[in-house]
PyMOL CGO cylinders between C-alpha atoms (Angstrom):
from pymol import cmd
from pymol.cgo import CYLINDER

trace = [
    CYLINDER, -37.40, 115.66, -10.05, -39.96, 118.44, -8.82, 0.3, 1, 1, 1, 1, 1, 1,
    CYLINDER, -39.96, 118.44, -8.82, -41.43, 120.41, -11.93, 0.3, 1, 1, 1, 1, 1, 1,
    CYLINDER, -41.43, 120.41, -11.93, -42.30, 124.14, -11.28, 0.3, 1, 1, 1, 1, 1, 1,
    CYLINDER, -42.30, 124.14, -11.28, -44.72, 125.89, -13.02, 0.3, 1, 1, 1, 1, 1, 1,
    CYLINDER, -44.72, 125.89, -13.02, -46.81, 129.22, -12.63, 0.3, 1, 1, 1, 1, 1, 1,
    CYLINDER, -46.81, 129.22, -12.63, -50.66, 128.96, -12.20, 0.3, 1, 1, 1, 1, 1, 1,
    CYLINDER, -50.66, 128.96, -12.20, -53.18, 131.64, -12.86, 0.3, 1, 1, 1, 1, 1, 1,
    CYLINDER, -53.18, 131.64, -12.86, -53.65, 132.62, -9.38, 0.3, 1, 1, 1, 1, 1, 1,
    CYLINDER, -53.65, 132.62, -9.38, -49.75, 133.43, -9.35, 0.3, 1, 1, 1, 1, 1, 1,
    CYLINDER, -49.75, 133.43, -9.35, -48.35, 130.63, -6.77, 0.3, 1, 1, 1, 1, 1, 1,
    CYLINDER, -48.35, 130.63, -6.77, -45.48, 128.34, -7.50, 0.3, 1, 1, 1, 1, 1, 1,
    CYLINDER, -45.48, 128.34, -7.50, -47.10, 124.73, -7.24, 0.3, 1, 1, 1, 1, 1, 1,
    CYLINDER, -47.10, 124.73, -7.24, -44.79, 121.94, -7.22, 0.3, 1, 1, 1, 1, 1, 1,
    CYLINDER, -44.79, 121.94, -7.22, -45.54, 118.44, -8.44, 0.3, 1, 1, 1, 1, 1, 1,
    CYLINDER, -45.54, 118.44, -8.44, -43.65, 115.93, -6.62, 0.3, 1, 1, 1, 1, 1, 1,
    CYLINDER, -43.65, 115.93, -6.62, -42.46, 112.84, -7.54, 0.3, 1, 1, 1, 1, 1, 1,
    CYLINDER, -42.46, 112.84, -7.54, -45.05, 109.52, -7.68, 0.3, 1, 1, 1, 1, 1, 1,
    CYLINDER, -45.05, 109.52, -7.68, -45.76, 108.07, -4.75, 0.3, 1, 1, 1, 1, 1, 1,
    CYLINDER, -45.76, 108.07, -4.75, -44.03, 104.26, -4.30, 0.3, 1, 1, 1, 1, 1, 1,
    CYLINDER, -44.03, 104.26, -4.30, -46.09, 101.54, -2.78, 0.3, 1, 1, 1, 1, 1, 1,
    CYLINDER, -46.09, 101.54, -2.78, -44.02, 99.34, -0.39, 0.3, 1, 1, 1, 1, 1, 1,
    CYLINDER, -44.02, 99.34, -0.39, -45.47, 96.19, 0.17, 0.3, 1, 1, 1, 1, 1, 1,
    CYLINDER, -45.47, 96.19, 0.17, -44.16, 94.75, 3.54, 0.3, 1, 1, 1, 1, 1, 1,
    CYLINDER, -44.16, 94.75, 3.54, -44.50, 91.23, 5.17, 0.3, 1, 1, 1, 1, 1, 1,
    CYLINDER, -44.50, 91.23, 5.17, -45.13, 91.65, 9.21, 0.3, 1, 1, 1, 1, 1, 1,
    CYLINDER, -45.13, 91.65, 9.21, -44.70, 88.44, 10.67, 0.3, 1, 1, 1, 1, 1, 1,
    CYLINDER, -44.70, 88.44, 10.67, -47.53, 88.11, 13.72, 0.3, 1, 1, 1, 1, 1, 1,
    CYLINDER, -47.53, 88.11, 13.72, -46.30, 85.41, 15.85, 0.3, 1, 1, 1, 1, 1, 1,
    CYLINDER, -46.30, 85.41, 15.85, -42.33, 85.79, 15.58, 0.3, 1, 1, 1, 1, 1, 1,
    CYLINDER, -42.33, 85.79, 15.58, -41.78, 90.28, 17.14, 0.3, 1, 1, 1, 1, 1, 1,
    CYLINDER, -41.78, 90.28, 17.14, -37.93, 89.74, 15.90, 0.3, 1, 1, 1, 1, 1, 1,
    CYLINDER, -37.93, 89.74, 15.90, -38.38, 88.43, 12.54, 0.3, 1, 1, 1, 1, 1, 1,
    CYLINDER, -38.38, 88.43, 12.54, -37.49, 91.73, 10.62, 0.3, 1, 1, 1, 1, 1, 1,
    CYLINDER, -37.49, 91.73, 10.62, -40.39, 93.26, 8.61, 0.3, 1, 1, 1, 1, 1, 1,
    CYLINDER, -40.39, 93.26, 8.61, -39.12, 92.81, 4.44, 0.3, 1, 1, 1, 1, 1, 1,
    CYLINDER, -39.12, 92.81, 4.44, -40.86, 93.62, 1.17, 0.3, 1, 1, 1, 1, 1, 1,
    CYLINDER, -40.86, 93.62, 1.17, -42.88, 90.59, -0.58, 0.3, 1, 1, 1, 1, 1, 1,
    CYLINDER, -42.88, 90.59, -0.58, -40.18, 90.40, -3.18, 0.3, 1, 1, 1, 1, 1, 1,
    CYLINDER, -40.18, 90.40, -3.18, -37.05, 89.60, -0.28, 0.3, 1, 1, 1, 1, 1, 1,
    CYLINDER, -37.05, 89.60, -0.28, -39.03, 87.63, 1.36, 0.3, 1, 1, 1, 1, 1, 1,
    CYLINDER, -39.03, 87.63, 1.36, -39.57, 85.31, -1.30, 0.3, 1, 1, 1, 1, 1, 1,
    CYLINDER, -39.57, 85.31, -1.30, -36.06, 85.07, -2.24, 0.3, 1, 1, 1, 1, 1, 1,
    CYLINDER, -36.06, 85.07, -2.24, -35.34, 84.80, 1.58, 0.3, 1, 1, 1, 1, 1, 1,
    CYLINDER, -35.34, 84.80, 1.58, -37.53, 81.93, 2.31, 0.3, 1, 1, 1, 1, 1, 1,
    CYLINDER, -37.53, 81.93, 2.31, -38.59, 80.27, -0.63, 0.3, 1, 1, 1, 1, 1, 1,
    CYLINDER, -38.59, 80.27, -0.63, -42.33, 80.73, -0.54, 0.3, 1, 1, 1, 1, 1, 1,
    CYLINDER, -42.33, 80.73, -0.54, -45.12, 83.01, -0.25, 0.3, 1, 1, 1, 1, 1, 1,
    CYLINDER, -45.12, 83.01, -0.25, -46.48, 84.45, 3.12, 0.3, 1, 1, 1, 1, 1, 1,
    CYLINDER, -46.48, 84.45, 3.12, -49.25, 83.57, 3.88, 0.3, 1, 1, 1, 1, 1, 1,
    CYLINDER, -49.25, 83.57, 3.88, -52.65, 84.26, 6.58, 0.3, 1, 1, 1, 1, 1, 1,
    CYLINDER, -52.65, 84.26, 6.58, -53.51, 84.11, 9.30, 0.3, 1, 1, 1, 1, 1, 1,
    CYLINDER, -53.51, 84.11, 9.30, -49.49, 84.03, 10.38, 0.3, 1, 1, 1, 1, 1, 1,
    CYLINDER, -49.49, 84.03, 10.38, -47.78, 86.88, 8.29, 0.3, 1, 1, 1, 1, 1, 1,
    CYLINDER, -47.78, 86.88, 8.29, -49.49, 89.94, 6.97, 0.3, 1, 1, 1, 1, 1, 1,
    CYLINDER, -49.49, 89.94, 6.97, -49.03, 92.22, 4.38, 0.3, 1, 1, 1, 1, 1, 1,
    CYLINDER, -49.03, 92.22, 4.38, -49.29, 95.56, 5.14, 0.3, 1, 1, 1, 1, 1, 1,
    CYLINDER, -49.29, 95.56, 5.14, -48.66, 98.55, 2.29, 0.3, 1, 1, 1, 1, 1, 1,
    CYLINDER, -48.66, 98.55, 2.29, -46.83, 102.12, 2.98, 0.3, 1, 1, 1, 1, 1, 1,
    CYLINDER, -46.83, 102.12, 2.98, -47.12, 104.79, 0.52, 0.3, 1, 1, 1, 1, 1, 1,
    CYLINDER, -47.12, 104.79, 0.52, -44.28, 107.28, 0.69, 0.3, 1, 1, 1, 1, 1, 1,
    CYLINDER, -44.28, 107.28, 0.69, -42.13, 109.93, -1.39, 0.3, 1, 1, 1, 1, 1, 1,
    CYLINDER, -42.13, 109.93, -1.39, -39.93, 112.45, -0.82, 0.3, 1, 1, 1, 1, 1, 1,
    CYLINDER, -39.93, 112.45, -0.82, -40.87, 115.97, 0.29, 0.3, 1, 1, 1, 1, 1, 1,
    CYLINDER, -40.87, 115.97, 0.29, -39.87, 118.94, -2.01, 0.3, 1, 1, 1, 1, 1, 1,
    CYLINDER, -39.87, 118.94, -2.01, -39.50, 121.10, 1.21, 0.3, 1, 1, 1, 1, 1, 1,
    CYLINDER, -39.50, 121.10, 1.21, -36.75, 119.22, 3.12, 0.3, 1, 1, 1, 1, 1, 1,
    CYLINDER, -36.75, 119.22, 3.12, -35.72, 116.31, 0.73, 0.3, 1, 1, 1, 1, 1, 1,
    CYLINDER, -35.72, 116.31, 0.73, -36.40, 113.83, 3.57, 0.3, 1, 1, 1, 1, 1, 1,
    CYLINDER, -36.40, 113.83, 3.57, -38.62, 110.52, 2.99, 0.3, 1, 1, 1, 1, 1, 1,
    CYLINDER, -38.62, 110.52, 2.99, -42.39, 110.85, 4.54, 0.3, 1, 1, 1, 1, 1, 1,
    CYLINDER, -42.39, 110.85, 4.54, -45.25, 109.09, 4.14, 0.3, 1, 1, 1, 1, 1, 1,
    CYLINDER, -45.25, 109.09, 4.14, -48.07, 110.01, 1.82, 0.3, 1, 1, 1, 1, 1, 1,
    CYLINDER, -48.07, 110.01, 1.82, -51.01, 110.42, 4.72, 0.3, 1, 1, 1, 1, 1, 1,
    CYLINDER, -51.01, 110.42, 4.72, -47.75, 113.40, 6.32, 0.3, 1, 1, 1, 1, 1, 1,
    CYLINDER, -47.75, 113.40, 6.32, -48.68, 115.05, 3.06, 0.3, 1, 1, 1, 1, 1, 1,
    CYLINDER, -48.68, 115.05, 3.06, -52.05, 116.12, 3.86, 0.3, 1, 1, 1, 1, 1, 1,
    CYLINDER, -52.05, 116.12, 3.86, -50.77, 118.04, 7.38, 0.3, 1, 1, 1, 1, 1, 1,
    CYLINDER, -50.77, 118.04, 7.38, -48.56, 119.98, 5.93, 0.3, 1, 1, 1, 1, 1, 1,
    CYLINDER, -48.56, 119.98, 5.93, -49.37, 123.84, 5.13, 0.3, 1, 1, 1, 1, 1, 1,
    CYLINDER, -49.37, 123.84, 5.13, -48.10, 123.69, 1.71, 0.3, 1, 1, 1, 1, 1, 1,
    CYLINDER, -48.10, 123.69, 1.71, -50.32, 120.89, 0.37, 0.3, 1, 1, 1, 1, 1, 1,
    CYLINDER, -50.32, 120.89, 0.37, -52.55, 121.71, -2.27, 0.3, 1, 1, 1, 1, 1, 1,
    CYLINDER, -52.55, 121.71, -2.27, -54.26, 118.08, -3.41, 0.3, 1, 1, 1, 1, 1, 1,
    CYLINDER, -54.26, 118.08, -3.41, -53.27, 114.53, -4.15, 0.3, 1, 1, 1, 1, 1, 1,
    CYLINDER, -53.27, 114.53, -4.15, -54.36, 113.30, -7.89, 0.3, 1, 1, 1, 1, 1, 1,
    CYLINDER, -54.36, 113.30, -7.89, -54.05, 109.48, -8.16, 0.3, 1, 1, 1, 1, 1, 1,
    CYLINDER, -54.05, 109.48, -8.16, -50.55, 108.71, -6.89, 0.3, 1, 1, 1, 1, 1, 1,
    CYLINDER, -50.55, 108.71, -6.89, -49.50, 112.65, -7.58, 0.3, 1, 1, 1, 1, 1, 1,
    CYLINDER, -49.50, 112.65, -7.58, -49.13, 114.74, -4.77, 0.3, 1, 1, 1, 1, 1, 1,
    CYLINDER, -49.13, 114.74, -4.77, -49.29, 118.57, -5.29, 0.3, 1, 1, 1, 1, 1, 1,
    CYLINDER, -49.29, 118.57, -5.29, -47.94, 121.74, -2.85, 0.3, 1, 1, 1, 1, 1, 1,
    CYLINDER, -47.94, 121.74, -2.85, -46.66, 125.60, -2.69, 0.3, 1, 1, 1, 1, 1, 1,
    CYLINDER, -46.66, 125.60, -2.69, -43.51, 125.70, -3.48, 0.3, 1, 1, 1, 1, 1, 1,
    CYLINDER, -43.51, 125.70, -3.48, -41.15, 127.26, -0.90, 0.3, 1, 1, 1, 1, 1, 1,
    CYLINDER, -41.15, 127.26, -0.90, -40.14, 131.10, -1.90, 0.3, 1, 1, 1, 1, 1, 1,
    CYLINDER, -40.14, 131.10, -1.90, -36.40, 131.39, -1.66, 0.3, 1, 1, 1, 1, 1, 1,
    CYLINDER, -36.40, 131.39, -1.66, -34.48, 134.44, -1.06, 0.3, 1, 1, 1, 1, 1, 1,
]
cmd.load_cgo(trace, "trace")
């Protein structure tokens, strides 16, 4: 849950949730074996992926405080309401209702 607060220059900043790091196995020889996190994969097929056949690739994402929808951390920095990232913190303006 997004935490308001007032800051000494008088703007609403918003702190939004942590950032989650997916870890997902991309299998590089078979294009319709579905991409999975480390942990399913495991469970799917009994042992660890390994080089030079699967890869693991990581995605950072949250959810924005704008529009509620899922985007990925590196969206964050585009956006016009982004203030900084601290660690896996990300901080923005918070949108003035009326």
């Amino acid at each position: 849950m997004s935490v308001a607060k007032r800051n000494r220059s008088f703007i609403d900043v918003v702190s939004l949730p942590q950032a989650r790091r997916l870890n997902i196995v991309v299998d590089l020889e078979d294009r319709f074996t579905p991409a999975m996190t480390v942990e399913d994969f495991v469970k799917e097929f009994g042992f660890a992926p390994e080089p030079p056949r699967y890869r693991i690739v990581a995605v950072e994402v949250l959810t924005c405080a704008q529009d509620g929808q899922p985007v990925l951390v590196g969206e964050c920095g585009r956006c016009p309401k982004f203030i900084r990232r601290t660690g896996d913190r990300i901080y923005c303006r918070a949108a003035v209702g009326i």
